[in-house]
Steps between C-alpha positions, in 0.01 A plus 500: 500500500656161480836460646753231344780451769844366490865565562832328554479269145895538490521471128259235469217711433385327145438168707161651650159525366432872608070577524408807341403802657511843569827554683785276462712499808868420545634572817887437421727235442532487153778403447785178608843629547384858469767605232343336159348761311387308313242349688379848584451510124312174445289575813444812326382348206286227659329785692403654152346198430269452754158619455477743804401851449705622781826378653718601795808337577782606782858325524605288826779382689638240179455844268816624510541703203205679591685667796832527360426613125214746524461466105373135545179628632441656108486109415147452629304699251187234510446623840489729753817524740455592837794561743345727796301624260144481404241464241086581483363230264072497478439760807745272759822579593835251515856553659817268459815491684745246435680515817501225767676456840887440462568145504895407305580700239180551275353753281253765646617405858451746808611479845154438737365783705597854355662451170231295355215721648639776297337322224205406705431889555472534133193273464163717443222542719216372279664225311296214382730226404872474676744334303828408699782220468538423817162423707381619856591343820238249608324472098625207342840520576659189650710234301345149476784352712399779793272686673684814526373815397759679224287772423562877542322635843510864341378399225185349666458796741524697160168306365340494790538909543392508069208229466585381123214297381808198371825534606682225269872409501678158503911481584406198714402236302390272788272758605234498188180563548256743635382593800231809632493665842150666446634852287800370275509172266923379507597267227824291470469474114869347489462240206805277606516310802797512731717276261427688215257277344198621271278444782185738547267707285405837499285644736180690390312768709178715409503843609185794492632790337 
């Protein structure tokens, strides 16, 4: 099963040449501001036009109509919406969560250590493919300007404890890319760069089913 990758295109997503495959990927950050719908609508219709037979998308922290206006999630009717929920697409199994570590005043933001492992808790033994916002602590999550980790430490005790074959998520941009530590394959598939330029490309991984 072929994998196509990215997240955090911030309204710019008709500016990439997206690779077919099996699973289209976007891990969030959709949107700019967060309260256009209609950019959920063209990203809506762009998704219909892509050639993918399957397609799961979750909101991020710039997707704020998603959390405040529960009806925007109806919008995205070309994919599959996850929001600590899953899917079973071709015998493997995928989970989204939207939520990241609290950092200003964002969408889908929870405090570090207990409030955001609530959500970690809800993640599946037995799922294949993770699909968060935010990524891990330690997995391609440091800025370009820094070395410091911004990831979530539950969250990468939660993937460690779970063993997803691809745990993908973007939120910070600096960090894309993909790394492996032997069980799980992370990918930064954030498609702008830190100055919100069209920057990268997708990311595409092959998985056994």
């Amino acid at each position: 099963m072929k994998l196509v990758l990215i997240s955090d295109s911030h309204g710019k997503h008709r500016k990439f040449d997206i690779p077919d495959g099996d699973v289209l990927i976007h891990a969030g950050d959709i949107m700019t501001s967060g309260w256009d719908g209609s950019e959920v609508r063209d990203f809506n219709a762009w998704l219909g036009e892509l050639p993918h037979s399957n397609k799961i998308v979750i909101a991020g922290n710039h997707d704020w109509l998603f959390e405040k206006h529960r009806s925007t999630r109806n919008m995205i009717t070309n994919a599959v919406y996850l929001e600590d929920s899953g899917t079973e697409i071709g015998g493997l199994k995928f989970w989204g969560s939207p939520v990241q570590p609290e950092f200003m005043n964002w969408a889908f933001n929870r405090r570090r250590g207990e409030d955001i492992q609530k959500h970690w808790n809800l993640i599946p033994k037995g799922t294949d493919v993770l699909i968060t916002h935010g990524p891990p602590a330690g997995f391609q999550d440091w800025t370009r300007r820094g070395g410091e980790s911004l990831g979530c430490r539950n969250l990468r005790e939660t993937v460690a404890r779970i063993k997803p074959q691809v745990h993908v998520f973007g939120h910070i941009h600096g960090g894309y890319g993909a790394d492996h530590d032997g069980t799980t394959y992370f990918v930064n598939a954030s498609l702008l760069n830190e100055a919100y330029q069209v920057a990268n490309k997708p990311i595409v991984v092959e998985l056994s089913e």
